[in-house]
Structures are given as structure tokens and as C-alpha cells.
C-alpha positions in Angstrom: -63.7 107.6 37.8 -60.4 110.6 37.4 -61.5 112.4 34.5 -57.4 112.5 33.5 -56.7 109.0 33.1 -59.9 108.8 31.0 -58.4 111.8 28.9 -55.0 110.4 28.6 -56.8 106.9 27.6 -58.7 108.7 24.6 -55.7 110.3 23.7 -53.3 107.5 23.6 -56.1 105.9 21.8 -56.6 108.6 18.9 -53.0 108.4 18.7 -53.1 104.7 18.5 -55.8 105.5 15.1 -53.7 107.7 13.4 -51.3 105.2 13.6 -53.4 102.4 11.9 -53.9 105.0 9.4 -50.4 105.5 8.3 -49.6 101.9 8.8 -52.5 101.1 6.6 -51.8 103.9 3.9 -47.9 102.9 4.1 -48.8 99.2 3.6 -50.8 99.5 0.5 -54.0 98.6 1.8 -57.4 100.9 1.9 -57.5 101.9 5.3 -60.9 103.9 4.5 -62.3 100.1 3.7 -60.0 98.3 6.7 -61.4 100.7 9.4 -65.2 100.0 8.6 -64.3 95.9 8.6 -62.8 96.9 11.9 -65.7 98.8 13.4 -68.5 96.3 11.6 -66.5 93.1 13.5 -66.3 94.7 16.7 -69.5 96.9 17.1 -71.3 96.7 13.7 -74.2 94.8 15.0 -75.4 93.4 18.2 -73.6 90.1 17.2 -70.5 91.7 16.9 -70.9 93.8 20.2 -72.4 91.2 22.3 -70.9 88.1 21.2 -67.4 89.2 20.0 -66.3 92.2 21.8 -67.8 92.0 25.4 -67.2 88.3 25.0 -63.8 88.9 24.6 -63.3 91.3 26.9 -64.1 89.5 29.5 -60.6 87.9 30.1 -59.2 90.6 29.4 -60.9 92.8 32.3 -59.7 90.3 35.0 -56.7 89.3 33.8 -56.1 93.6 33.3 -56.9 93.3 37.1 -54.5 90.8 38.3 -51.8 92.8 36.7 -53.4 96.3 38.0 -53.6 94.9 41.9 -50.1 93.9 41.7 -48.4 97.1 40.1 -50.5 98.9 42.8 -48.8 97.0 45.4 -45.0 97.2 43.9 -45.3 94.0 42.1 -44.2 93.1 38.6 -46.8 90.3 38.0 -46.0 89.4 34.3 -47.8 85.8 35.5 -51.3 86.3 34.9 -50.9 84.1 31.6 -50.2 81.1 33.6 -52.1 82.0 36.4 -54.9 82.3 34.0 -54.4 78.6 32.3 -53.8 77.4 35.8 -57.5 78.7 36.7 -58.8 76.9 33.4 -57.4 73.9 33.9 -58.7 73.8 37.7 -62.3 74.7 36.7 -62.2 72.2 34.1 -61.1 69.1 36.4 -63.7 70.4 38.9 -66.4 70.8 36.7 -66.1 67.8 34.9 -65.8 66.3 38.1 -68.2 67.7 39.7 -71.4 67.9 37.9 -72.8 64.9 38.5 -72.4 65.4 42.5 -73.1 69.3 42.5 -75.7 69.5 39.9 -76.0 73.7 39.6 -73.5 74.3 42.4 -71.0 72.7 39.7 -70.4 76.2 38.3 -69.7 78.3 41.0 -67.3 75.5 42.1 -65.7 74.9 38.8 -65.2 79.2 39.5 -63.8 78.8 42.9 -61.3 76.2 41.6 -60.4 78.5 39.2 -59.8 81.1 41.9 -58.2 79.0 44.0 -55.6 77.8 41.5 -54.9 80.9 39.7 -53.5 81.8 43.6 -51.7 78.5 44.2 -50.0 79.6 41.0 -49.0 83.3 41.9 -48.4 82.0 45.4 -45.4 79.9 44.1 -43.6 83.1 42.7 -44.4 85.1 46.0 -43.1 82.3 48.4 -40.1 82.8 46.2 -39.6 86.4 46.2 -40.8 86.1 50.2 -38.2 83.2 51.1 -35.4 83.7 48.4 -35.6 86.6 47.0 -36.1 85.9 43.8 -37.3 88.8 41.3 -41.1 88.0 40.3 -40.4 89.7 36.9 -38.7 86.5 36.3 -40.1 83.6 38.5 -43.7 84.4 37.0 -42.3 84.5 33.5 -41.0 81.5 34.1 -44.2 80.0 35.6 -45.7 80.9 32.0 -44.1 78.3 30.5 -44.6 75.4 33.0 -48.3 76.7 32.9 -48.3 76.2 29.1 -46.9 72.8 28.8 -48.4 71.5 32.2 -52.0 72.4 30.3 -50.5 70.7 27.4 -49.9 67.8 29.2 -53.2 67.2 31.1 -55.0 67.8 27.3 -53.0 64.5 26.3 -52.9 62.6 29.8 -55.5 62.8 32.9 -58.0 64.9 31.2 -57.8 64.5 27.8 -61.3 63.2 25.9 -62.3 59.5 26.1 -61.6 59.5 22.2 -58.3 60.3 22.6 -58.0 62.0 19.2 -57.6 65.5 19.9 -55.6 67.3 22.3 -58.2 68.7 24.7 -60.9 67.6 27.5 -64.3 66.3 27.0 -66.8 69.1 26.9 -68.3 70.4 30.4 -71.7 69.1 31.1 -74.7 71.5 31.1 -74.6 72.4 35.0 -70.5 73.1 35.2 -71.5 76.1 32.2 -71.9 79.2 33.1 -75.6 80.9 32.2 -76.0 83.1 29.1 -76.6 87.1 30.2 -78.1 88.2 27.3 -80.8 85.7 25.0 -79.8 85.0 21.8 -75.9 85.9 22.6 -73.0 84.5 23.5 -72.5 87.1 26.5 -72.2 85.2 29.5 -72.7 85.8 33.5 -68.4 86.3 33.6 -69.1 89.3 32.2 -70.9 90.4 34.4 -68.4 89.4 36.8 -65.8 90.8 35.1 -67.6 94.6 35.8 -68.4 93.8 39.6 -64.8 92.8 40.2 -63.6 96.2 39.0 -66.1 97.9 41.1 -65.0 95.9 44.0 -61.7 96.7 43.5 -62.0 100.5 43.2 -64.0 100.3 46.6 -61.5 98.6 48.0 -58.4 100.8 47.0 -60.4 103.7 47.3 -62.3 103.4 50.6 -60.6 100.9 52.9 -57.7 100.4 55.3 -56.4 97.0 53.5 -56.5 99.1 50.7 -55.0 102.3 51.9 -52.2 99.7 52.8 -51.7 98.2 49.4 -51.1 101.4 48.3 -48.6 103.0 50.4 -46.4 99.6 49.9 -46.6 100.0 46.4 -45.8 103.8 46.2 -43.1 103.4 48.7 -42.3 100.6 50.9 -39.3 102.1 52.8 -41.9 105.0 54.1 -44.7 102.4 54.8 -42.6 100.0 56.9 -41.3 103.0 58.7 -45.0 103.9 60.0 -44.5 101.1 62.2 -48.2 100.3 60.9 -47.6 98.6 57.9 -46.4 95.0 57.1 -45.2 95.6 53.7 -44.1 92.0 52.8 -47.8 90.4 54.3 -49.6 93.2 52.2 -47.4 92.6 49.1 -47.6 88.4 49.6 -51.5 89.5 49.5 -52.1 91.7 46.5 -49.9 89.1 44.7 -52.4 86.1 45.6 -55.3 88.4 44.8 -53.6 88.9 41.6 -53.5 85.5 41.1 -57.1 84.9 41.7 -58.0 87.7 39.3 -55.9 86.1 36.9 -57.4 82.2 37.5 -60.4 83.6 37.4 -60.1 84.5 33.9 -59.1 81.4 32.9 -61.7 79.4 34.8 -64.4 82.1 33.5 -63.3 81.3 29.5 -63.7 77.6 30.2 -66.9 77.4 31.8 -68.0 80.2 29.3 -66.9 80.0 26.0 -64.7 77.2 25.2 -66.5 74.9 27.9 -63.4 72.4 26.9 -59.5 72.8 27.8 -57.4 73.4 25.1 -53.8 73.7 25.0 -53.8 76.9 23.6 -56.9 77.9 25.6 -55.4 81.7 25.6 -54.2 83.5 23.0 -52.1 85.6 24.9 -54.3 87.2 27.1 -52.3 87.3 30.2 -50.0 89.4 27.8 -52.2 92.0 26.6 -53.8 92.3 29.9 -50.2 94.2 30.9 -51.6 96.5 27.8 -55.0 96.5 29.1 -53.6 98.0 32.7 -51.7 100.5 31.6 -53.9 101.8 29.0 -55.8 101.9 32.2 -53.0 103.8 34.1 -53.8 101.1 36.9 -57.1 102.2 37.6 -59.9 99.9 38.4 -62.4 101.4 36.7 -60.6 102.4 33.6 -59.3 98.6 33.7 -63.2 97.6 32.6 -62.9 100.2 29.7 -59.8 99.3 28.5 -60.8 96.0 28.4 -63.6 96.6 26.4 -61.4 98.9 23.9 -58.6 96.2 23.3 -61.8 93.4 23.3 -62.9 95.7 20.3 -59.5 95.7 18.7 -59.4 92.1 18.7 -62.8 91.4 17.5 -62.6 94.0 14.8 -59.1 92.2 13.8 -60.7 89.1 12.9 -63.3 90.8 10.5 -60.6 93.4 9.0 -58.3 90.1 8.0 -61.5 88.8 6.5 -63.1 91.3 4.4 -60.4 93.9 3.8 -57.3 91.3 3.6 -55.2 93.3 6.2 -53.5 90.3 8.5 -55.0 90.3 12.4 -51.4 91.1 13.6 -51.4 94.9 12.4 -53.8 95.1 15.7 -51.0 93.5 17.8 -48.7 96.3 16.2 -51.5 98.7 17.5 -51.6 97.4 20.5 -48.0 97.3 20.7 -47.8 101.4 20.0 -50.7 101.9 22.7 -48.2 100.4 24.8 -44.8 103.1 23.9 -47.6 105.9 24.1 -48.3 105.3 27.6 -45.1 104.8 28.9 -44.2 108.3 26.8 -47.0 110.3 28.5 -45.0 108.6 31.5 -42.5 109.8 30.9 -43.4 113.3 30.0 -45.6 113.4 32.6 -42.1 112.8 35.2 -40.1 114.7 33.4 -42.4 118.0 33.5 -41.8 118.9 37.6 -38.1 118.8 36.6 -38.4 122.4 35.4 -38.8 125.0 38.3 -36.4 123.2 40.0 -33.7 123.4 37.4 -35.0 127.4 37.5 -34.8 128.0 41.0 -31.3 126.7 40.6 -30.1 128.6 38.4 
């Protein structure tokens, strides 16, 4: 892993704390007393690590990913949101489905639904920007929506629970679940995932043709196509699905996981603060996992600071919000800085 966008992560980050601490200080409350609830909810105990943070991670990682694949390649996938809830609601339907024919298989299918879905979604967006045109920025923001109330939907029509009561599906049987990695925690096997698809994904930036090729498209497509080697609109139609499998994978991981139900709010935005996640992580594979890990902390800790120091969850998201304008001013700095010579050799 680049030693520099590990530095610039722990700075933006130490940044990020000061922050807090002024917005704490200015805000009335005892940040001395706010930071421990923070640190005790998200890595106080093995509970707290284990079943909170990594737990929450999890989505994060992939859905950080999906965003991460698609910048690399030129893409502006703000869609992993509904990509992910697409993903959850295929894993759910398959694993409830399912289970009673597949018996253990109904896992790794409820999974490959998940991936398979999460692409169909991002595939709509790239036959659009492929056929019409049409800027992804918008046709995947768009796609959030539909994603939103078409979960919303299926939680009061085809899959909603025998009782009808509640909005959401029945629970998953036994074999659609996915195992527990660590006894006496709610860590799951997506985890685990989680890490080996940021590995895979280095590898495959880092060491092989397809990947060599996703990266000159992104960096510049007018040099790449004029290689003569390169099919920049195939290579960019294919990070996009990948993205989208990342991204259904997320979702399909948190059902068969943790909620093992559908819900209509099955995410609380973490197709958003996986665009966080990846530039924290400067796009980086690798760095991706950390990330995900540090925001998975923030929004553990959140929980515990709003209970036992009063300070409301969202002063994270305003955290998280100021990780974001950090970045994009080291940037910005970081463009700026070659400026100089040239500006001296002009003169």
C-alpha cells in the first residue's frame, strides 16, 4: 500500500478531530467526555469493535469499492445506493426462495443474486450513457430513487411478511444466512469478503492488462483510444457493471448478514458515504478497506456519543462531511503546486 495516501488519510483525519473538537467546544458540549463515548462505542470493547464497527464497515468497504472502480475508470457512479438496495432486495427474494431447494447453497446464491442485480442496476445507467449519452452523474442519481421506492414497494406487495403488518419481508431461513466469523459476535463471513474483494481489486489494477486498461481510460480516454489498443467505451461499460456488483453486493451482504429481512430503509445512506469512504481512500483499493473501517468507527462511536454524552449522531455526518472538503483541498493543493516553475520559467 503508497505510504502517501496513507499519510494524507491520517492527516485529513487529525484534521477531521480537531474539528470535532471545536465543534464540540463551540456547541456547549464536553468534548473531553463526547470523544471517550465515541472511542468506547466504536472500539471500547470487543463488542463494540467486532459487532459495531467491523460490522458496519462492511457495506461500507464494498459499496467504497463500487465507487473506487468506477472513478478509476472515468466514471461518476453516484449509484451505489440503489445499486446496493437492488442487491438486497435480489438476495432476499432468492434466499427466501431458495432455501428450501438449495439448503446451504441458499447463501451463496442469495450472494450471486445480489451481484447480479446490483449489475442489472448499474447496467441500466451505462446502456444510457453507451446508447444516449446520457451523463451517469445524473441517470444513477436518478436510479436512487426508483431503487428506494421499488424496495418500498416489494416490502408492502410481493415480498412483504405473511402478517402483513409491517413494512418488510419475512425473516430468511437459517441456510439463506450468512455464517458468523468470529463466536460470540455479530462479525460475519461479508466481512471477510469485504477484505478479499479489496485485495482482489488492487491485484487487478495493479498487476494485469484488464486492469492496466481501466486505468488509462479513466486517466485519459482520448490517449487510450488513440493506442489503437484500447476499447475505451467496452472497458468503461465494464468497470461500471463491476461497480455495480460491488455495490449489490453490499446490499445482498447486509441482508443475509445482519438484518436477514428487507426493509424499506434497509440503508442508511451507505451508498452515500461510500463516495466519502473512496476518497478518503484517494481511490485506492487497499486504503478503501481502511477507510471503511475509520468511517465504520465514526458511525458506531455516533450512536454511543448521542447516548451517553447527549451530542446528536449527526455531528459525525458533519465530520464526515469536512473529511470530504479536506480531501478535495489537498486536491486541490496538490494540482495547484506544479503550477509554480512554470509560471517561473515564464517570467
Amino acid at each position: 500500500m503508497p505510504l502517501r495516501p496513507l499519510a494524507v488519510g491520517a492527516a485529513t483525519l487529525l484534521l477531521a478531530a480537531g474539528g470535532l473538537v471545536l465543534l464540540l467546544a463551540a456547541t456547549g458540549h464536553d468534548a473531553a467526555g463526547a470523544l471517550s463515548a465515541l472511542w468506547a462505542g466504536a472500539a471500547g470493547s470487543r463488542y463494540a469493535l467486532l459487532s459495531a464497527t467491523l460490522v458496519r464497515a462492511t457495506p461500507l468497504i464494498l459499496a467504497g469499492l463500487a465507487v473506487a472502480i468506477a472513478f478509476r475508470a472515468g466514471i461518476l457512479n453516484v449509484g451505489a445506493e440503489g445499486q446496493l438496495l437492488a442487491g438486497g432486495a435480489a438476495a432476499t427474494a432468492v434466499g427466501l426462495a431458495g432455501a428450501p431447494i438449495l439448503g446451504i447453497l441458499a447463501a451463496p446464491a442469495a450472494l450471486i443474486a445480489g451481484v447480479a442485480a446490483g449489475a442489472a442496476w448499474a447496467g441500466i445507467a451505462a446502456l444510457l450513457r453507451r446508447r444516449f449519452g446520457v451523463l451517469e452523474v445524473i441517470s444513477t442519481i436518478m436510479l436512487n430513487f426508483v431503487a428506494l421506492h421499488a424496495a418500498g414497494w416489494l416490502v408492502r406487495g410481493p415480498l412483504q411478511e405473511p402478517q402483513r403488518i409491517y413494512p418488510q419481508s419475512p425473516s430468511l431461513p437459517d441456510a439463506a444466512r450468512l455464517p458468523i466469523l468470529v463466536p460470540e459476535s455479530r462479525l460475519h463471513v461479508g466481512f471477510a469478503l469485504a477484505v478479499l474483494a479489496g485485495v482482489a481489486l488492487w491485484a487487478l489494477l495493479r498487476f494485469t492488462a484488464a486492469g492496466f486498461r481501466l486505468r488509462a481510460a479513466g486517466l485519459n480516454p482520448a490517449a487510450a483510444a488513440s493506442a489503437g489498443l484500447i476499447a475505451v467505451p467496452a472497458v468503461t461499460t465494464g468497470a461500471f457493471l463491476l461497480s455495480g456488483a460491488l455495490a449489490g453486493l453490499a446490499g445482498a451482504v447486509e441482508v443475509t448478514g445482519v438484518t436477514y429481512a428487507l426493509y424499506e430503509n434497509l440503508s442508511p445512506g451507505y451508498g452515500y458515504t461510500a463516495i466519502a469512504v473512496a476518497l478518503l481512500a484517494r481511490l485506492h483499493p487497499l486504503s478503501v478497506v481502511v477507510a471503511g473501517i475509520g468511517f465504520g468507527a465514526l458511525e458506531a462511536g455516533a450512536g454511543a456519543m448521542q447516548r451517553d454524552a447527549g451530542v446528536p449522531a449527526v455531528v459525525v455526518t458533519v465530520v464526515e462531511a469536512l473529511l470530504i472538503l479536506l480531501v478535495l483541498a489537498a486536491d486541490r493543493l496538490r494540482d495547484v503546486r506544479p503550477a509554480a516553475p512554470a509560471r517561473e520559467r515564464a517570467a
